[in-house]
Residue, then its C-alpha position, 0 to 999 in steps of 0.5 A: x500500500x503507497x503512503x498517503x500525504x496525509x500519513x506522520x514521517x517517521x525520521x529514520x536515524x541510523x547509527x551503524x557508524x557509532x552504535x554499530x561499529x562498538x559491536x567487538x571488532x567491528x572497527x572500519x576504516x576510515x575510507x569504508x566508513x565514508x563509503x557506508x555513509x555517502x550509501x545511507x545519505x543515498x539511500x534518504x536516511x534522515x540522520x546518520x549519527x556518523x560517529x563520537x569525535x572525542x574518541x580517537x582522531x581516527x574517528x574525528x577525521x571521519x565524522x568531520x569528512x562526511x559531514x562534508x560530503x552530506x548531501x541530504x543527511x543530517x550528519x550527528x555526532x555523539x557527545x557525553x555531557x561535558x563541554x568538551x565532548x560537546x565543542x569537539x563534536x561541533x568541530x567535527x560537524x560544523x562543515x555539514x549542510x545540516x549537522x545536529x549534536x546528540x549529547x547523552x548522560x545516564x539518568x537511572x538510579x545505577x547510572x547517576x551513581x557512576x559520576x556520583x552526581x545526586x538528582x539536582x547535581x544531575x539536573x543541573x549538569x543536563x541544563x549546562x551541557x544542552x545549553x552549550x550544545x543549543x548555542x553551537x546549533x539549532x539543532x540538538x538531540x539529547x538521551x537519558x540514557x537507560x530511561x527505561x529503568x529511570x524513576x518516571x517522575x524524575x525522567x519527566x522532570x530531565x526531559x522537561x529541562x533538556x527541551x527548555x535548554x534547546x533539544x529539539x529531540x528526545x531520544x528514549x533508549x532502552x540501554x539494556x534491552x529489556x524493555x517489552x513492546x508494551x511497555x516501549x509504548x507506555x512509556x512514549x505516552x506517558x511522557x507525551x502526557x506529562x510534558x509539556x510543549x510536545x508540539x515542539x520536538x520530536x521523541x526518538x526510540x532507541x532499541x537493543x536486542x537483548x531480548x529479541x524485542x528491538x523491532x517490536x519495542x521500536x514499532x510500538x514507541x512509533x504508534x504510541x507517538x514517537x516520530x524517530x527511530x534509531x537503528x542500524x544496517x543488519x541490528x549491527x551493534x552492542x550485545x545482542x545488536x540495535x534495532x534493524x533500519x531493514x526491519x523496521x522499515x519494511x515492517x512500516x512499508x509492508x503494514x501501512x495499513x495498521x501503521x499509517x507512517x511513511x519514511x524517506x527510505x529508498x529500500x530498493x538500496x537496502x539489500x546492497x547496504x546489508x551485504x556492504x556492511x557486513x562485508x566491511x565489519x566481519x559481521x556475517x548475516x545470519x541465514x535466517x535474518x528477516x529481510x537480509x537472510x539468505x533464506x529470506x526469499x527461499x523456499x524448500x518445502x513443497x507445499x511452498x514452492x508448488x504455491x509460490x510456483x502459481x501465485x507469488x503471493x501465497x508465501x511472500x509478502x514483499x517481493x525480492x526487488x522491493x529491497x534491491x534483491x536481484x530476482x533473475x538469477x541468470x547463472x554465468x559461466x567460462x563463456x560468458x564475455x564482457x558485455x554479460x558481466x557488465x549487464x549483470x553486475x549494472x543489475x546487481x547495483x554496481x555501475x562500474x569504471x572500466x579498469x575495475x570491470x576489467x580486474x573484476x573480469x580477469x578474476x571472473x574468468x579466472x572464478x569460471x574456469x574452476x566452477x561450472x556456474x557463477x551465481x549472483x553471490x559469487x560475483x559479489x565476493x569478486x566486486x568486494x576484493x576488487x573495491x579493497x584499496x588496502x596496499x598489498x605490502x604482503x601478497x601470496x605467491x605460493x600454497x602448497x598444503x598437506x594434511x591427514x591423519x599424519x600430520x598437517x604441514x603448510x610450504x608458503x612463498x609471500x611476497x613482502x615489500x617486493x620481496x620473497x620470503x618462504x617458510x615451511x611450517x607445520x600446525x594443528x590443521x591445514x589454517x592453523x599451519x599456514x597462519x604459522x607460516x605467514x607469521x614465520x615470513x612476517x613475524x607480528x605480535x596481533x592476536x587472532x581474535x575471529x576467523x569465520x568461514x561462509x559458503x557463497x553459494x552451494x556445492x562442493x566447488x562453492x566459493x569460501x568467504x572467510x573473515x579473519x579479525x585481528x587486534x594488535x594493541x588495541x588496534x583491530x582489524x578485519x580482513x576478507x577474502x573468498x577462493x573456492x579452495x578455503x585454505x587459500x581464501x583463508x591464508x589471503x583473509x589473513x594476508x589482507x588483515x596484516x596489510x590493513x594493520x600495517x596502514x594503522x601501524x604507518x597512521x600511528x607513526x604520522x600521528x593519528x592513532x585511530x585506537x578509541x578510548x572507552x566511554x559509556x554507550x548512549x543506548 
């Protein structure tokens, strides 16, 4: 059903930049994070809390280079209450064609005992800091965080003084999850009830997932009156996730007939932020995630498949195209030219310059001599290595492996700044071996701290894709690769994580350490 002009707008705030990247290891780098933002603001999210400026450089450089590439995005950066916090936040935003500060303070009982501040001490704190972020600009979020285990009384009182020093939004989050739908809505409710001017500012709802209620809880603030929903691509983000853009905004777009509100979402780009995100944090999508799954549109059950086979929609309820799911899944093969590559990858989304067509092309060819048929998935795993710009200082030239019951052994050739370095080494599995061995050419102090490998697509000649997390002295990175054979992608996954390492070690020696410093999240 299309939205009426009548229907409420329902601003879609999403925070994968900040909330989602503190999900462990979820660290990107400077160039993806201006990638992921420059695809929210295409895709018409309203805000993109695009990160916390006081945290590190790293993440003040960033903040501040995509407030200045904003087009139609409110562009907010996140500030505890203090002034500095506050000021560095304003620096970072202040170039954006619209930029709002979202300054936040813990006002549950548990919360207020951390910086030891009583109730008034608290309430006066609130009054400063908001003031000072509403002289900076007009625009101005605030967050008592963990609301929903604040006492109501004093929860209306904060709320009431943070709008008369200049917050033009008031975001309620539920800190720990555990909030239930029903009580997400009384809660918007009754703060409509009880505090005053609410004509004048917006109420915003911020989710966890703890209890697998981050969508519902949200959905339901919406319907009891708060106009905001703050989300994140895949439910990216501490614990158990945030609420998910994907979710909720088709949940809105499919039952518009129940809940009458329309967003700016352009959700035919939805898909391709899914698969961008998880690529770039490491944070694979579950099979059966609603909308984003790979299983979302699948059916295996007879029944199902002989009803779809007539009438779409006996078991579907949105269609594959509505966010940006490629229906025609036309299979490729070592036939297949130019032209065909182009056509299809244009269909998945990617319109690409010639010189990465051609990389993308050769690794194509190269795909489809050692599998019978290239699908849609496999051609994606192409288009993520082709887009890495990460300098190849170590490249794999050589792999041979030998494992069984006798033994597992790893015979290694890498290229390092040019030159080759082999090692032979030996370990508990095929992986484990040939990490040894990339350690024994380039030794290093990271720690392993996630390895994870996916199918692509099914079949025995399937494309591995494997990610593989690294953290060395606080500083983490991800690195990615996919190869049918899974030892190989993994010793490249590996590979390409010391390359993006080697960039942060090379930002350290200029100066610009990226490593965060550890601060309370607002929701």
């Amino acid at each position: 059903m299309t939205p009426t002009p009548k229907q409420d707008h329902v601003l879609i705030f999403d925070t994968t930049l900040r909330d989602g990247e503190q999900s462990p290891g979820a660290t990107m780098s400077h160039e993806e994070k201006l990638e992921i933002a420059a695809m929210l603001d295409e895709m018409g999210v309203d805000v993109i809390e695009a990160g916390f400026p006081i945290a590190s450089e790293g993440d003040f450089n960033a903040v501040s280079e995509i407030a200045k590439n904003a087009k139609t995005s409110v562009i907010c950066g996140l500030s505890r209450a203090n002034a500095t916090d506050i000021d560095r936040a304003w620096e970072a935003i202040k170039h954006a064609p619209r930029a709002r500060i979202h300054t936040f303070i813990g006002t549950s009982p548990l919360h207020r005992a951390i910086p030891n501040l009583t109730m008034d001490e608290m309430a006066e704190r609130i009054h400063e800091t908001v003031t000072h972020a509403r002289n900076l600009t007009d625009d101005v979020q605030w967050s008592p965080m963990d609301s929903t285990r604040t006492e109501h009384d004093y929860l209306c009182r904060v709320v009431e003084i943070a709008i008369k020093a200049g917050a033009s939004t008031i975001n309620i989050p539920d800190t720990v999850g555990y909030t239930a739908p029903r009580e997400s809505a009384d809660l918007i409710r009754m703060l409509i009830e009880k505090v005053p001017g609410v004509d004048e500012f917006i109420f915003a709802t911020h989710c966890h997932n703890d209890l697998g209620m981050a969508t519902a809880n949200s959905l339901a603030a919406v319907e009891a009156g708060a106009r905001q929903i703050e989300c994140t691509i895949n439910g990216l983000g501490e614990r158990a996730g945030n609420t998910a853009l994907e979710e909720v905004v088709m949940a809105l777009k499919v039952r518009n007939d129940i809940m009458p509100y329309q967003t700016r979402i352009d959700t035919s780009k939805i898909m391709g932020l899914s698969r961008r995100v998880a690529t770039v944090s490491g944070f694979a999508v579950q099979y059966n995630k609603a909308i984003v799954g790979k299983n979302a549109f699948l059916h295996e059950s007879g029944i199902h498949q002989d009803g779809v086979l007539k009438n779409v929609e006996t078991f579907e309820i949105m269609k594959p195209a509505d966010i940006g799911l490629n229906e025609d899944n036309i299979v490729l093969g070592k036939h297949s030219g130019r032209a065909a590559l182009k056509s299809k990858l244009g269909a998945l989304g990617f319109e690409l310059g010639q010189n990465q067509l051609n990389d993308i092309f050769v690794r194509f060819k190269d795909l489809a001599d050692r599998k019978k048929e290239v699908y849609d998935d496999d051609l994606l795993a192409l288009v993520r290595v082709a887009e890495d710009t990460t300098p190849d200082r170590l490249e794999l030239k050589s792999l041979k492996v030998i494992c069984g019951t006798d033994g597992q052994s790893a015979e290694m050739t890498v290229t390092v700044d040019g030159t080759e370095k082999s090692a032979t080494t030996t370990g508990d599995g095929p992986v484990d071996a040939s990490f040894n061995a990339v350690k024994e050419v380039f030794p290093h102090a990271a720690k392993l701290e996630l390895y994870q490998v996916h199918a692509v697509t099914q079949g025995t000649d399937a494309q591995a894709t494997v990610s593989v997390r690294l953290n060395e002295d606080g500083r983490i990175v991800t690195g990615s690769s996919a190869d049918t054979d899974t030892v190989v992608a993994s010793v490249r996954a590996y590979i390409h994580a010391i390359n993006r390492l080697l960039v942060r070690r090379d930002k350290v020696g200029s100066g610009a350490d990226e490593r965060e410093i550890n601060y309370k999240d607002v929701g």
